[in-house]
C-alpha positions as CSV (number, residue, x, y, z in Angstrom):
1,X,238.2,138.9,79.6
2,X,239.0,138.0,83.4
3,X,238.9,142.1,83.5
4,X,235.5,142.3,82.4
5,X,234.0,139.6,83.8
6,X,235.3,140.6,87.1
7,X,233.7,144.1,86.5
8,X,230.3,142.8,85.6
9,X,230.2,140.8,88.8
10,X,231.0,143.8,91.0
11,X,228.7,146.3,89.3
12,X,226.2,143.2,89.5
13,X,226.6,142.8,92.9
14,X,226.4,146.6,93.6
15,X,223.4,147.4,91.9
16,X,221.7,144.2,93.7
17,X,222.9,145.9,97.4
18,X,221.6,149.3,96.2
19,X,218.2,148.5,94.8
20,X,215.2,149.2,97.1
21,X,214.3,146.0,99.2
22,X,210.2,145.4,100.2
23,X,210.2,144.8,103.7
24,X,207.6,142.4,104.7
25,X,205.0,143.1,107.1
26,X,205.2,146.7,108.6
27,X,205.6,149.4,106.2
28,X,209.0,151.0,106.2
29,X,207.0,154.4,104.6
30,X,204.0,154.6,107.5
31,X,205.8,156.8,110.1
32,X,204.0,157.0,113.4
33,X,203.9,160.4,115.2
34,X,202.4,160.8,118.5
35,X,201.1,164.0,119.4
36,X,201.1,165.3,122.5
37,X,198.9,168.1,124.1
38,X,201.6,169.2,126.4
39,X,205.2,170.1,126.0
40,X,208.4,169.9,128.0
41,X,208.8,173.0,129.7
42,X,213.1,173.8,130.7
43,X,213.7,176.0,133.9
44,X,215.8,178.0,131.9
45,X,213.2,178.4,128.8
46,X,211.2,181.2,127.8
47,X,208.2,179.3,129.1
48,X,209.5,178.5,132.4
49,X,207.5,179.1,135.4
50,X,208.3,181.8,137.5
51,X,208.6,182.4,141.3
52,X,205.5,185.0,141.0
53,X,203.2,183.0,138.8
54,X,203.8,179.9,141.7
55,X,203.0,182.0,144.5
56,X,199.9,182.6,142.3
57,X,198.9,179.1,142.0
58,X,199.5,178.6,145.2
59,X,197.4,181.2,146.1
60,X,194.6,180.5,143.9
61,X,194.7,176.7,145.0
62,X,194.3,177.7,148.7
63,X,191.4,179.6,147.6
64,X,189.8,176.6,145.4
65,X,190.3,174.9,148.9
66,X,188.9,177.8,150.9
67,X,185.8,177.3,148.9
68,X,185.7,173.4,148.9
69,X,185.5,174.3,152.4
70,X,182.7,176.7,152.4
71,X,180.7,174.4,149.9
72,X,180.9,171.7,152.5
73,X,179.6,174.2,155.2
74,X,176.5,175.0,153.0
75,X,175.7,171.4,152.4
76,X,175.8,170.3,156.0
77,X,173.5,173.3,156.4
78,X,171.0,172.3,153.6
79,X,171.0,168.5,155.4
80,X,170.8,170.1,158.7
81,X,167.4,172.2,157.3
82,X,166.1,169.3,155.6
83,X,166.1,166.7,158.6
84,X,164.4,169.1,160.5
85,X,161.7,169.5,157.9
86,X,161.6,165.7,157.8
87,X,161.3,165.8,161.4
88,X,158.6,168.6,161.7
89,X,156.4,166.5,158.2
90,X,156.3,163.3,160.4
91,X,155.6,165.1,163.6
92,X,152.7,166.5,161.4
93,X,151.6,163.5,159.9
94,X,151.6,161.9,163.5
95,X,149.0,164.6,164.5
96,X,146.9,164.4,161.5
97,X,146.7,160.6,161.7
98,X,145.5,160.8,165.8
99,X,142.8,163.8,164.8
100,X,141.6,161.2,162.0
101,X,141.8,158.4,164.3
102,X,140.3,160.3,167.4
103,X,137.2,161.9,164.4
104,X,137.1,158.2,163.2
105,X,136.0,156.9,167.1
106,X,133.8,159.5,168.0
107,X,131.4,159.0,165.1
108,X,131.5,155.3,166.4
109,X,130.7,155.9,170.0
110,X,128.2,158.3,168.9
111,X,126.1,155.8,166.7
112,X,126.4,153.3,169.4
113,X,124.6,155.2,172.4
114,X,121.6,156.4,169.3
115,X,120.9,152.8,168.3
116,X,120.5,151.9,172.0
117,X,118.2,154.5,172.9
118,X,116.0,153.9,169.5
119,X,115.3,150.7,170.4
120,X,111.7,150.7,172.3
């Protein structure tokens, strides 16, 4: 009897131990898996950079810089053109306003001199 009460207890105890326990809060099924866009690249793998394809990028970066470079160029050119049309508008402007100004005083002098002479 000790026997078999002694063997209940154990098999008791281990089926207790191996039953599947509910863990509270977090989900022990969800599994979270980052993705990534990029992967880890070894100097010794297959996709490993070589010496050629560097030289290349280099290369092709000096270029990228080259025409950074010449896009700059242009622009200073395009403001260089434009102040000088903003220069040669207001000069133009100036002029126009002094012809209206000078048209708008010698109407004036000429009405001036005609009412003094109609008047008998």
């Amino acid at each position: 009897m000790k026997n078999l009460l002694s063997a209940g207890f154990v098999i008791l105890l281990l089926l207790s131990a191996c039953s599947k326990k509910e863990t509270p809060g977090f989900a022990a099924d969800q599994e979270v898996k980052i993705h990534y866009d990029t992967t880890a690249v070894d100097s010794f793998s297959t996709g490993a950079t070589s010496v050629d394809i560097v030289r290349q990028i280099k290369m092709s970066s000096q270029k990228y810089q080259d025409s950074i470079k010449q896009a700059e160029k242009l622009k200073k050119e395009e403001d260089k053109l434009k102040a000088e049309l903003e220069k040669e508008n207001k000069k133009k402007l100036e002029e126009e306003k002094k012809k209206a100004d000078a048209e708008k005083k010698q109407p004036t002098s000429d009405a001036s001199p005609a009412a003094g002479s109609k008047t008998p």
